[in-house]
ZAMARGU-4260 file (C-alpha; in steps of 0.2 Angstrom, whole numbers, plus 5000, padded with zeros to 4 digits):
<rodrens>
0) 5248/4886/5430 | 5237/4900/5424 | 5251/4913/5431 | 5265/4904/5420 | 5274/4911/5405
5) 5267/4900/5390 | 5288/4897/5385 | 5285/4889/5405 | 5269/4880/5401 | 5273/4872/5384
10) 5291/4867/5394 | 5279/4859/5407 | 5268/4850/5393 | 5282/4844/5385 | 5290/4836/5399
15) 5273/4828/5406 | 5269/4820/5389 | 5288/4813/5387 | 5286/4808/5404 | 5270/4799/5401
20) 5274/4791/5386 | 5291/4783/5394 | 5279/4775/5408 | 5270/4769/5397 | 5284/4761/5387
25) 5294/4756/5403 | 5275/4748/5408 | 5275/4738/5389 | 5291/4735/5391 | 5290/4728/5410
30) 5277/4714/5405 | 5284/4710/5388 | 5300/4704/5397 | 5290/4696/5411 | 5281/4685/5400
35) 5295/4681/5391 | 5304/4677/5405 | 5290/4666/5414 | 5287/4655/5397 | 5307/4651/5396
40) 5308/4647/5413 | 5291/4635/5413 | 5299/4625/5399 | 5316/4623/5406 | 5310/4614/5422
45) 5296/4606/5412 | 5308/4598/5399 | 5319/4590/5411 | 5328/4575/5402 | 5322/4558/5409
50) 5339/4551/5414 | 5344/4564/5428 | 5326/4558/5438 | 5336/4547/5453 | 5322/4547/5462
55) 5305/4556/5466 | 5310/4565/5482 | 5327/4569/5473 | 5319/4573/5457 | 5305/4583/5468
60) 5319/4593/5478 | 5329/4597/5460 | 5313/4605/5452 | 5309/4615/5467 | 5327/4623/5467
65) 5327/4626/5450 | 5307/4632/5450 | 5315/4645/5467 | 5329/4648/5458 | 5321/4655/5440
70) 5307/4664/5451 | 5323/4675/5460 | 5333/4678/5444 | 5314/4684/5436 | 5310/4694/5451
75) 5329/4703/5451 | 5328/4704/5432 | 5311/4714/5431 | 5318/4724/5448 | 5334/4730/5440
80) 5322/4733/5425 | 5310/4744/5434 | 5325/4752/5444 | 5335/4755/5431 | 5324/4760/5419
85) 5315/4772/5430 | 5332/4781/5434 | 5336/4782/5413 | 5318/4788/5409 | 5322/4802/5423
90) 5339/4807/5416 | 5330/4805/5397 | 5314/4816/5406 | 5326/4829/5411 | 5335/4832/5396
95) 5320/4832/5387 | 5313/4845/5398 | 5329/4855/5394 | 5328/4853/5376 | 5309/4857/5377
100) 5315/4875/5385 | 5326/4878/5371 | 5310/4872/5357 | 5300/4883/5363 | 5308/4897/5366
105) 5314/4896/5348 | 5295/4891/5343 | 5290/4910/5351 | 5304/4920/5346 | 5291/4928/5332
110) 5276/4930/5344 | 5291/4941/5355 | 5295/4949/5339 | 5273/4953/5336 | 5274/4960/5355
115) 5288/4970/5355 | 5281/4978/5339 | 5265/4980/5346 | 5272/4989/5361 | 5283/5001/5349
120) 5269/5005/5341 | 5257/5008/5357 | 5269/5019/5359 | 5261/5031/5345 | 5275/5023/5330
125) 5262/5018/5319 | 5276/5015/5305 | 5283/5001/5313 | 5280/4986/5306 | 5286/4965/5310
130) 5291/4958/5293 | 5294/4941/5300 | 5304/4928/5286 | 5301/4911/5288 | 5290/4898/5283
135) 5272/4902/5280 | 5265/4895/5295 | 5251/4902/5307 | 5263/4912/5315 | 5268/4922/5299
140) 5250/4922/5296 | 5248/4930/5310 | 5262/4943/5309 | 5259/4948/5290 | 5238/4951/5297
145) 5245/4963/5310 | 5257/4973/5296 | 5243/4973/5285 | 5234/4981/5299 | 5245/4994/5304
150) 5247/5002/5287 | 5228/5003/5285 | 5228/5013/5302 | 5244/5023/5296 | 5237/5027/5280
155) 5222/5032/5290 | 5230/5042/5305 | 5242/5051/5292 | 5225/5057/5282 | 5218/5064/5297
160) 5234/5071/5302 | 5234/5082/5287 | 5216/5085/5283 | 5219/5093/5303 | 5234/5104/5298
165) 5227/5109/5283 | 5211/5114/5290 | 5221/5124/5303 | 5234/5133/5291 | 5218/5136/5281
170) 5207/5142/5295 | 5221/5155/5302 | 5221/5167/5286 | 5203/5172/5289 | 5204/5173/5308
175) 5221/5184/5303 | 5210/5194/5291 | 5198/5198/5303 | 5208/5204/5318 | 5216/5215/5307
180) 5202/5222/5299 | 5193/5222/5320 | 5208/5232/5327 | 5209/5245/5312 | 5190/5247/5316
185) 5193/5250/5335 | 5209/5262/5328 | 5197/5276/5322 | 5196/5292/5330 | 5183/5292/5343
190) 5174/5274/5339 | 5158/5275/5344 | 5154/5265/5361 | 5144/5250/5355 | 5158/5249/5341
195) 5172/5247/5356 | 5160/5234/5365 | 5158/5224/5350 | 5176/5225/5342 | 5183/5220/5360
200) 5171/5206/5360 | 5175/5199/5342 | 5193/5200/5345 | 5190/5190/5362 | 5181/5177/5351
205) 5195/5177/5338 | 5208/5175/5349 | 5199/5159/5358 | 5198/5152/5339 | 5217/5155/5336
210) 5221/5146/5351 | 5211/5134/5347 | 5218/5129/5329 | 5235/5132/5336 | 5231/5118/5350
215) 5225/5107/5335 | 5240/5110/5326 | 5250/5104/5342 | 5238/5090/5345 | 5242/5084/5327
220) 5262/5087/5327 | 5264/5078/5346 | 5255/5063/5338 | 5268/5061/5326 | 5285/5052/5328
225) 5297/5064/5335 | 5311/5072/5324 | 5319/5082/5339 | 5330/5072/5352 | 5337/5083/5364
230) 5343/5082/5381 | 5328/5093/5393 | 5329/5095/5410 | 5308/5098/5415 | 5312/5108/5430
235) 5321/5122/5419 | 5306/5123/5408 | 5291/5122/5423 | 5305/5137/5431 | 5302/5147/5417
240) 5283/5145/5414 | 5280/5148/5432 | 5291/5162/5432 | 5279/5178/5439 | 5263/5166/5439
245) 5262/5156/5452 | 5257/5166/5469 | 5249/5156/5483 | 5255/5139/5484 | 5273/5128/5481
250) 5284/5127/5467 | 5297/5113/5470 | 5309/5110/5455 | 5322/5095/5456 | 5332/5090/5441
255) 5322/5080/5432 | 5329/5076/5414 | 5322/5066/5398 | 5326/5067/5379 | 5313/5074/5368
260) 5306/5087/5359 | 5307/5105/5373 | 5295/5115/5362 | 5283/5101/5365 | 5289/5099/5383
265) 5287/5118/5385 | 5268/5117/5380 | 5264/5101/5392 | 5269/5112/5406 | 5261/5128/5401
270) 5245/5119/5399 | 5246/5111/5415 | 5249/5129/5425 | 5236/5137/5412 | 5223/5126/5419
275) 5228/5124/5438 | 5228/5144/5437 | 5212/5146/5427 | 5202/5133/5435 | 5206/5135/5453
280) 5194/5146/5466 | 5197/5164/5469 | 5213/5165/5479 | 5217/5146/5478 | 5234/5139/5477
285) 5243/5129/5464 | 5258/5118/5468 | 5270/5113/5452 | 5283/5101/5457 | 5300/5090/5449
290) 5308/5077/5451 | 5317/5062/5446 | 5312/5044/5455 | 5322/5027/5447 | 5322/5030/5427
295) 5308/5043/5429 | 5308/5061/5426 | 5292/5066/5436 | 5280/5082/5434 | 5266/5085/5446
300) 5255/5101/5445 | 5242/5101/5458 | 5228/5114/5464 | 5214/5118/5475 | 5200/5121/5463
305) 5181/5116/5464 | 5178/5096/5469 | 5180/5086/5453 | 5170/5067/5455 | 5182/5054/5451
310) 5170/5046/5437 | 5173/5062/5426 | 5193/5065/5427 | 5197/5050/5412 | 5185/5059/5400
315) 5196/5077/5403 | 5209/5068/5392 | 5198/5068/5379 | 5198/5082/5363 | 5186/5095/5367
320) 5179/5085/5382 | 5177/5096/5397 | 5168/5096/5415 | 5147/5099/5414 | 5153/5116/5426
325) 5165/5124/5414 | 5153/5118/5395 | 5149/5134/5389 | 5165/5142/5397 | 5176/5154/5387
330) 5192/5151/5396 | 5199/5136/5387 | 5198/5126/5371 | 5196/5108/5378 | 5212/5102/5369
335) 5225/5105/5384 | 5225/5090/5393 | 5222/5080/5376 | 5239/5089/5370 | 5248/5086/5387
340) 5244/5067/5387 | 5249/5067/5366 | 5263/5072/5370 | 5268/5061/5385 | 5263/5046/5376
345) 5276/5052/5359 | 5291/5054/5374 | 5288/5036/5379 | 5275/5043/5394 | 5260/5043/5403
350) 5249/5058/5410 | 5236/5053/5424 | 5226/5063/5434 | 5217/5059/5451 | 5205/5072/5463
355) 5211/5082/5477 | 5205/5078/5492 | 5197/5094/5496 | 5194/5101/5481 | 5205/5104/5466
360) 5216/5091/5453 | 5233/5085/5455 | 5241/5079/5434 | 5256/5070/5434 | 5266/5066/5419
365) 5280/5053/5420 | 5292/5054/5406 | 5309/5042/5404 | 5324/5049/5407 | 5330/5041/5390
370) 5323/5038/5376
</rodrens>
């Protein structure tokens, strides 16, 4: 019962408490005629009029036929009863099971209404809302909680959203300012030596924090609800990525179409190589495949880096959340798997991630084919 729908188990209730309370009336009923029928018959014989006796072994024989007689027409009449009214409680059951059906499924339309808004909005539409009409019952009690509870979290995901992208747009004047002013520093004749060393390292520096509010600024726009709908096939992008960086390993592109944004779509799969390529052992190999499998556009990127523990892959998807072997490194930003899931989840996607056997990690990102 457990691993019924609740439409199924309300269905079931209904039919087993219709069925029990016809038994029970067909039981009330059953003895009610019975008595009846046993106190008419009792007085009959015992009234006999006084001028048919003839005799006491004709008078004897008379009432026993008569007694014989009434007990078979009230043993017919409470078996025809019984039969009769089992069979008409089973039709009246099964019509009641069927009009039970209907009931509930009427009774949940709003809670299907609650889920598929909850899905929508699981999804990454936080603007979706329920607005169930109707009478104000538990159920619109319960969808109006859940409404005012999505605009709370829009209200609050919106700030953040912007407080982000303004913080970004603000951040990138400086960081603009200073590599300007670094390279016309490195631009004088014949810098000194330890004024090359330290004007290559700041610009080093500042490039890693412009990439890092640029991946903000990407994190904040995939969360958002998609304005561009375009038909993208991933293979062309991941052939265009790949082009001239991929050496050692395999890159097998099949058609693998879905609607969305391709800017977006273009980062997922240029973070995905960035990482298989910049995490990976010296001459290690990176494979980047495409394909399309049922209503699925599929992209795996797979490599042979270090051995990564299962335990730690969840935490990669996380903003600025990285392996305790690369904390500290310069490579990266610790946004590019947070970005690549983002963005997967705005298409109507997943991105998951599993160990190599051997060393190394293999990301594949599932989108729809339609949207």
């Amino acid at each position: 019962m457990s691993k019924l729908g609740i439409r199924t188990r309300l269905t079931v209730l209904y039919g087993v408490l219709f069925l029990l309370g016809g038994t029970i009336l067909l039981g009330v009923t059953y003895f009610l005629v019975k008595q009846n029928i046993h106190q008419r018959g009792t007085a009959t014989v015992t009234d006999l009029p006084a001028d048919i006796k003839i005799g006491n072994v004709e008078v004897n024989a008379l009432v026993e036929q008569l007694q014989a007689r009434q007990e078979q027409i009230e043993r017919n009449t409470l078996n025809a009863l019984l039969t009769q009214g089992a069979i008409a409680l089973g039709v009246v059951t099964v019509i009641g099971v069927g009009f039970g059906w209907l009931m509930a499924e009427r009774a949940l339309r709003p809670v299907g209404r609650i889920t598929e808004t909850a899905r929508r909005v699981a999804g990454g539409s936080l603007h979706e809302r329920i607005a169930l009409q109707g009478p104000a019952d538990e159920i619109k009690e319960l969808a109006d909680t859940f409404d005012s509870m999505l605009e709370r979290l829009d209200t609050a995901f919106d700030g953040q959203r912007r407080f982000v992208a303004n913080a970004s747009h603000e951040l990138r004047t400086p960081l603009t300012i200073n590599r300007t002013l670094i390279e016309v520093a490195l631009g004088r004749p014949e810098p000194p030596p330890e004024l090359v060393h330290l004007g290559e390292t700041l610009l080093a520096v500042n490039a890693r924090h412009e990439r890092l509010i640029d991946g903000l600024l990407t994190l904040v726009a995939s969360e958002q609800a998609l304005t561009v709908h375009e038909k993208v096939d991933v293979a062309e992008i991941a052939r265009h990525v790949t082009a001239g960086k991929v050496g050692r390993g395999e890159v097998s592109l099949e058609p693998a179409f879905t609607t969305g944004d391709p800017v977006l779509l273009e980062r997922v799969v240029q973070n995905l190589v960035d990482n298989a390529l910049a995490y990976n052992v010296p001459g290690g190999d990176v494979w980047v495949r495409t394909r399309t499998t049922g209503a699925r556009a599929e992209l795996v990127v797979e490599n042979t880096g270090p051995a990564i523990p299962a335990y730690e892959v969840p935490r990669l998807f996380e903003p600025f959340r990285r392996l305790r072997s690369r904390t500290g490194s310069g490579q990266g930003t610790g946004l590019g798997l947070s970005i690549v899931r983002s963005v997967a989840v705005a298409h109507g996607g997943r991105a998951d991630a599993r160990p190599r056997d051997g060393g190394g990690l293999i990301v594949t990102v599932t989108l729809p084919t339609e949207n």
